[in-house]
N, C-alpha and C positions, 0 to 999 in steps of 0.2 A: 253577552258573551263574557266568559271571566276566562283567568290571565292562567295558564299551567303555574303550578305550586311547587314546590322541592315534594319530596317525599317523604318529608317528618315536618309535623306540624310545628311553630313554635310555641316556646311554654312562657318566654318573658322579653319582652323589650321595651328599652331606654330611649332618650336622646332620641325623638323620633322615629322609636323603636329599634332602639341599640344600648348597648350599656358601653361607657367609655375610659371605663377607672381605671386600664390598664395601658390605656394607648395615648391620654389627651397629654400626657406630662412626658412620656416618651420622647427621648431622643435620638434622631438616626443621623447616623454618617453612610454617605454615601459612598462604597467606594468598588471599583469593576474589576471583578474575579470571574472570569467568562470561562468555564469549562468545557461547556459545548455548545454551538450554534441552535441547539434544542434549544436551548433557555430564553433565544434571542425571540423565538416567534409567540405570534398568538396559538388559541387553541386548536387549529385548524393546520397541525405540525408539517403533516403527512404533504400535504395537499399543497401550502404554499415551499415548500421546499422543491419539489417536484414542479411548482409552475416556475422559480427561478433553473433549475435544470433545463426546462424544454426552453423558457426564451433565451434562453444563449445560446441555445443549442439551433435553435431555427435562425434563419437567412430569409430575408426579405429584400434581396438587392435590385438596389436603385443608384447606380453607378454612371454610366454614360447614356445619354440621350437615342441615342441610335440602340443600344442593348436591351433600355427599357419598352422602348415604343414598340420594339420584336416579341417585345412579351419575355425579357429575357432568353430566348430559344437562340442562342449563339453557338453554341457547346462544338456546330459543324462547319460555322461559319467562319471565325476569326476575324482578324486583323481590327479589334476594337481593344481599349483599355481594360473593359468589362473581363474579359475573357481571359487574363491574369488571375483571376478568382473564379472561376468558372471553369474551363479547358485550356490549359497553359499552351495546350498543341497550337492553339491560333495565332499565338504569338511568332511563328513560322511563316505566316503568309504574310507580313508585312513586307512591303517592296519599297519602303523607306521607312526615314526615322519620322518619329510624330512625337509632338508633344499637345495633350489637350487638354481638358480642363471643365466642370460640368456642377453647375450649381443648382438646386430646388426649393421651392416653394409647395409647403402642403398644406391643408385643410383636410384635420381630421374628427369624425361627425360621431358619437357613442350614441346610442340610443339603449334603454333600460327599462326592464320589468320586472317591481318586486311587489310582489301580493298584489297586483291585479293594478298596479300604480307604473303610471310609465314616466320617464325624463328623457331629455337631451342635453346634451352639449357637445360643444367643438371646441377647438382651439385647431391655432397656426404658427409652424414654424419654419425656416428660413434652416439651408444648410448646405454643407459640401460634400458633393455627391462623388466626385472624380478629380484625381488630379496623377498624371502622372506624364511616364516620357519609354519610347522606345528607340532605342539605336539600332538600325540596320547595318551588316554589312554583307556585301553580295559578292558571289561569283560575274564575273565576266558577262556579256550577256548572250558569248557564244556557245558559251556552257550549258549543256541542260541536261547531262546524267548526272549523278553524286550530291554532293552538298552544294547546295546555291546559294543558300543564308543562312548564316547564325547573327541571331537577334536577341538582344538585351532588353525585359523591361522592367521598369519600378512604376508602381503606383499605388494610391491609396485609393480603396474603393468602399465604399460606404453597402455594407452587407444587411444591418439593419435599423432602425427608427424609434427610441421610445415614447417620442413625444405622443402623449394624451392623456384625455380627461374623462372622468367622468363620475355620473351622480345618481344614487338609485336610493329613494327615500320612501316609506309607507306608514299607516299609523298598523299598529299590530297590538290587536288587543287579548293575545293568546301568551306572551312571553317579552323578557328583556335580556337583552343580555347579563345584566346583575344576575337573573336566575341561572344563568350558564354557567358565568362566573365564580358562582357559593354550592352550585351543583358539582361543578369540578373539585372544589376544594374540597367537600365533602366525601366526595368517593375518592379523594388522597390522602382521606384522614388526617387532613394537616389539622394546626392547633393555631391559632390568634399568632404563638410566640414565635411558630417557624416562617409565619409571612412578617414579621417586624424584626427577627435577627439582623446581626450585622451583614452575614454571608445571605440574606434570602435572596441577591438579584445574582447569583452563582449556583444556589441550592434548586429557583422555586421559578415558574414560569413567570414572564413579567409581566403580563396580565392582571396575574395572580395577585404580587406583588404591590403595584402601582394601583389596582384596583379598591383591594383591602385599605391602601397608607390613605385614599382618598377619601373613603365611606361609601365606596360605587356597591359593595354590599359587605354586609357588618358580621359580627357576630352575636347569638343569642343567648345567653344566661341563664340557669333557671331561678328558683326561688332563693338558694344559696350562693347565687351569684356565682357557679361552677355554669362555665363551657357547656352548650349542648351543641350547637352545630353554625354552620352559616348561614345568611340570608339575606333577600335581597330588601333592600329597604323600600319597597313597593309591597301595597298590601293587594288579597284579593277582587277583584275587580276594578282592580286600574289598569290603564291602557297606554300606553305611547307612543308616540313620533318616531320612526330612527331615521337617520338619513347618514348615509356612508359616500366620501368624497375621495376619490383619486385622482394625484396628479401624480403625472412620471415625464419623465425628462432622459434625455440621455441616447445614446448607440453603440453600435458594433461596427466597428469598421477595421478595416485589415490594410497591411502591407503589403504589398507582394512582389516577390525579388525574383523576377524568372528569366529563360533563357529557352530560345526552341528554334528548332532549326528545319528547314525545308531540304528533302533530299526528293530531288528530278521531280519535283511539281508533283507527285503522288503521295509522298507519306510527309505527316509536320508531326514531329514531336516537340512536346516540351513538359517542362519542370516549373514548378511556383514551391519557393520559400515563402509562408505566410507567417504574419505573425498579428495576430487581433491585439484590436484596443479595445476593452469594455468602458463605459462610463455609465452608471446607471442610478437613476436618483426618485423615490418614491415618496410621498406624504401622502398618508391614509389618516383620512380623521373620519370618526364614527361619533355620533350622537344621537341620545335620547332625550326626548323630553314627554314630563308627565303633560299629557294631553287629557287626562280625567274629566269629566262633568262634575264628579263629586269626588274629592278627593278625602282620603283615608290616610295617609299619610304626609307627611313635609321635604319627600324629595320633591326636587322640580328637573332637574336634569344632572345627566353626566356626559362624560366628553374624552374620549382616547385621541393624541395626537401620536401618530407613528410615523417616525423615520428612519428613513432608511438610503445610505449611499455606498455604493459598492464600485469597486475600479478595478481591472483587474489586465493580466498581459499575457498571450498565451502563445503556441506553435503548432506549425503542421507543414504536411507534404500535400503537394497537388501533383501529380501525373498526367500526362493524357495525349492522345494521337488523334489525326486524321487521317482519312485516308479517303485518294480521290482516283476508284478505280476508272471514270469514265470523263469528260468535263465537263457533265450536266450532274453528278453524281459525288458529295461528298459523305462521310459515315466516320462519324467518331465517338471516342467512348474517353472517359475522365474518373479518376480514383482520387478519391480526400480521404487522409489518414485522419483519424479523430484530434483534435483541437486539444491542447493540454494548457489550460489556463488556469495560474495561478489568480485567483481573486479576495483582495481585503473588503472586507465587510466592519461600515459604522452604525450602530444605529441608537436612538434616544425614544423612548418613551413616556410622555406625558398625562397624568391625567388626572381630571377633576373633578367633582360631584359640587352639583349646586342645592342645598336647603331653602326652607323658607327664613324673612329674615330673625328669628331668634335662633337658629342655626350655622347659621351663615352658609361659608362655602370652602374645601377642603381643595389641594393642590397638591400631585404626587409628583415629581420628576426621578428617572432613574439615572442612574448614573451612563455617562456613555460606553456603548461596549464597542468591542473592537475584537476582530476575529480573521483568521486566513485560512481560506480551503481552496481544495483542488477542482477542477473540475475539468472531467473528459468527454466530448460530447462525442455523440453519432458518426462512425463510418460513410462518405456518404461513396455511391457508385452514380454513374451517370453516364447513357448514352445517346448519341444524338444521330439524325438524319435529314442531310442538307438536298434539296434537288433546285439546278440551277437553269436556269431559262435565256440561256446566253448572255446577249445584253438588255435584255426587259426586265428579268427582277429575278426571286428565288423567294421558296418556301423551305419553311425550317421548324424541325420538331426538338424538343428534347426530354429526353425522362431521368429522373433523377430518383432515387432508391436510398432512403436516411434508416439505419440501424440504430434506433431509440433503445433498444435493448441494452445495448452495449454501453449506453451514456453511464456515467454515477460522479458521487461526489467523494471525494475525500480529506480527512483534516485529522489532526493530532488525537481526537476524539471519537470519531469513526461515525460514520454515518450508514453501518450498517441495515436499521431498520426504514431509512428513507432507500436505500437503494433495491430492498426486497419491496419496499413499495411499488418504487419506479416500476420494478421487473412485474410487479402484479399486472398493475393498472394502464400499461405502455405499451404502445406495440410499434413497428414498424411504418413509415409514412410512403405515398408513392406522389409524386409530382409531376404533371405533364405542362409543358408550353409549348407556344407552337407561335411562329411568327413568320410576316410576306412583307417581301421590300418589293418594290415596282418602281424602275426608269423611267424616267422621260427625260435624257438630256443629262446637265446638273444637278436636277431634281428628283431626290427619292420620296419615295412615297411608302409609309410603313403602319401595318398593323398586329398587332398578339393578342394574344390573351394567355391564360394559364390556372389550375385549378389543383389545390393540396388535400388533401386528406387528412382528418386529424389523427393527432397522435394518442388518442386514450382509446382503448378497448371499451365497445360499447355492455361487454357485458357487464350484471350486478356483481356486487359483489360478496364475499363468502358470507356475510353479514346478511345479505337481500338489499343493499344498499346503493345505489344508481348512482355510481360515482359524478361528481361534476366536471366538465367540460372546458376549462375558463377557453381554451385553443380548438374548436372545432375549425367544421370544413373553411377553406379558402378557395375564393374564386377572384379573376381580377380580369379588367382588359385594358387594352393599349391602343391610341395611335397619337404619330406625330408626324415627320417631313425634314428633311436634310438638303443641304446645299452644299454644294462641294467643286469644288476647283482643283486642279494640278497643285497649288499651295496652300489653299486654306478649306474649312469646312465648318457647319454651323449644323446644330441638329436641336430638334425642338421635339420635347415627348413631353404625354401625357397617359396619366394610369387613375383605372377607377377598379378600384379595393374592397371586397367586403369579406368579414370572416365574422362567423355565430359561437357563442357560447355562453355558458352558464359558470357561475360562482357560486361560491357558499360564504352568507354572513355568520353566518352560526349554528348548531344545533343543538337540540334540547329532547333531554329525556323525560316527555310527558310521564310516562308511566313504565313501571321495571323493564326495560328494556325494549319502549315503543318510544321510539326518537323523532323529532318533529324536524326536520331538513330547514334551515332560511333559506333558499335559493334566489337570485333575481339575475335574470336570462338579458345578453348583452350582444349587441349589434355592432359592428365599425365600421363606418364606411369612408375612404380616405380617397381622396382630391390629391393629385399630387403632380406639379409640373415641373420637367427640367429639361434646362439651356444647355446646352455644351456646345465648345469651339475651340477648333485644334490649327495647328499649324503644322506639313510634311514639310520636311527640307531631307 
């Protein structure tokens, strides 16, 4: 099998087929002139822009013990901490003050297929799920038309999780990224001088950049030593290893300052002041190595180190009622105004090419960038339906309606053509959960489940190009058990996770305008237990 070629042959090369008269005595300073968040990604612009939109945009809440193990389906239910991020309205049916408290443990499992090669890995991590406190205070308890309570709560609920890993590696004996790499450059028309400028980590992608300063792929010369084009320093029929490694760290978790009030045991409204925390932290390292039988040239590898830390603080309005026309019967519904978060973004670029030893080995670092944009996520609506079994138990639904449409990004520099993306490739999400408590005494007994829809429109695209997926379907289930007293209570949940989708390493223009997709197709399956325990006074 031999390896795709650029599209122009070359006519001379040096130094392990490169010539270096212009670049070995060079000197750069480094220094970070960031115009636009463009500049900051690899080639794959559209795409990873658009995956940081949706994961901030998506909620994966795992908050109180009792809210999880329902499958999250609370929305009719109330009187949990959960439901301050969720339907404020339930913050109504408390009939005292609680303060409680909800920590977890997860195991999370990636599984991976690229060109016909599969991996796994996991990792585990420890965190706080809930913490917060409501204050009651009630009417009389001879009173039962009008206002009966207005109740206060704060707490912190942990909305989403970034911790995980994972590893997708294959030998590929069709292409490298080098060829991606000198292929781009080429149809940019750039020149040797405009990736070695002082302004190129401002002007030039940093791929581009960090790629060229290392020798991950050169330029060609011809007989008079004038410029003909880029290339990668892998000759025809050689082959390689890639192997690409993710680790992520970090959450979303929110504030929430609300207030709801119960009027004659039929209607609960209430209100949520939110306000999210982002924390979010990525290392992407990518690596080739020549895997050759016979090698043709004196590369042996190269090596991208990406990172990336983003922090960011945002706001929004939550609404929402219940209403209990019968006492076996409750029906509520909840509106989320869109999240308006400010987020700084740092990121560093690393990268290296390794020769054989009369060669040596080349080392690029960029300078660190640093950038602020806006970001407003999805509309979300949500309604819900409680039926209640006296004192045996209750079943609980909820659906939830997220406008991805509406989401985009904004910054000093505009990110208009990521947002006509979003609008292309996006569509609307629908989410069902459904959760059953059952009595016996003290002890409740609870199970849910719940299933999302992705957010990417399955059609191709204007291109014929079958966009990638990284966030397809989600489906999960629930159970756990609670114990509870007049003044204390203990709630034990567990959730099993899985959500499918596809990425892209890279692609590559075989031939005028036939592109070869890298795709490798990923699994998550996540383990996830949490404790909680409150005390009513």
């Amino acid at each position: 099998t031999h390896r795709c070629r650029l599209l122009y042959p070359p006519l001379n090369r040096r130094r392990g087929g490169i010539s270096n008269v212009t670049r070995k005595d060079m000197k750069r300073k480094t220094f970070a002139l960031l115009v636009s968040a463009m500049l900051c990604l690899p080639l794959w612009l559209h795409a990873q822009e658009m995956d940081d939109l949706l994961r901030y945009s998506q909620e994966n809440p795992a908050s109180t013990a009792r809210s999880l193990s329902m499958g999250n389906a609370t929305g009719a239910i109330g009187g949990d901490l959960g439901t301050l991020s969720n339907n404020p309205a339930g913050l109504g049916m408390y009939r005292s003050s609680d303060i409680g408290i909800a920590g977890g443990l997860g195991m999370q499992y990636t599984r991976t297929d690229y060109l016909g090669m599969r991996n796994a890995t996991a990792n585990f991590n420890a965190s706080l799920n809930s913490l917060g406190m409501v204050l009651s205070f009630h009417a009389s308890p001879e009173k039962q038309e009008g206002l009966l309570a207005l109740n206060f709560g704060i707490a912190y609920n942990q909305l989403n999780n970034y911790s995980g890993s994972l590893v997708a590696n294959a030998h590929n004996p069709t292409s490298s990224f080098s060829d991606r790499l000198a292929q781009v450059a080429n149809q940019r028309r750039l020149l040797p001088g405009d990736l070695l400028a002082k302004d190129a980590y401002s002007r030039h992608n940093w791929y581009l950049v960090t790629g060229f300063g290392s020798y991950i792929f050169n330029d060609s010369l011809d007989a008079d030593r004038r410029f003909v084009q880029f290339l990668s320093p892998l000759r025809g029929g050689e082959t390689v290893y890639q192997k690409l490694r993710l680790e992520t760290s970090g959450y979303l978790s929110e504030l929430a300052l609300s207030a709801g009030i119960n009027v004659s045991n039929r209607l609960y409204v209430g209100s949520t002041l939110g306000i999210p925390f982002l924390s979010y932290r990525v290392l992407r390292r990518y690596q080739e190595v020549n895997d050759s039988r016979v090698r043709r040239s004196t590369f042996q590898s190269l090596r991208f180190d990406d990172q990336i830390r983003e922090t960011g603080t945002g706001v929004n309005l939550k609404f929402g009622l219940i209403a209990s026309p019968t006492s076996y019967l409750r029906i509520g519904a909840a509106f989320h105004t869109p999240t308006f978060m400010s987020i700084h973004r740092k990121k560093l670029l690393e990268a290296r090419a390794e020769y054989n030893e009369t060669n040596g080995s080349k080392y690029t670092k960029s300078p660190e960038g640093e950038i602020n944009y806006t970001l407003t996520t999805p509309f979300r609506a949500r309604g819900s339906v409680a039926v209640l079994f006296q004192k045996y138990g209750l079943l609980s639904v909820d659906y939830s309606f997220d406008y991805y449409p509406f989401a985009h990004l904004d910054g000093d520099d505009g990110f208009d053509d990521v947002n006509q993306a979003a609008r292309d490739r996006l569509q609307s999400t629908h989410n069902v959960n459904a959760g059953l408590e059952l009595f016996a005494g003290p002890l409740a007994m609870r199970l849910g489940g719940g299933i999302s829809t992705s957010p990417y429109k399955e059609q191709a695209l204007a291109s014929g190009e079958k966009q990638v997926a990284p966030w397809g379907f989600r489906y999960f289930a629930t159970a756990g058990f609670g114990v509870s007293s007049s003044a204390v209570y203990v709630d034990v949940a567990y959730r099993f996770m899985r959500q499918d989708g596809n990425s892209r390493l890279y692609s590559f223009e075989h031939d005028r305008g036939q592109f070869w997709h890298y795709d490798y197709a990923h699994a998550t399956f996540q383990h996830l237990f949490v404790v909680g325990i409150g005390v009513r006074f």
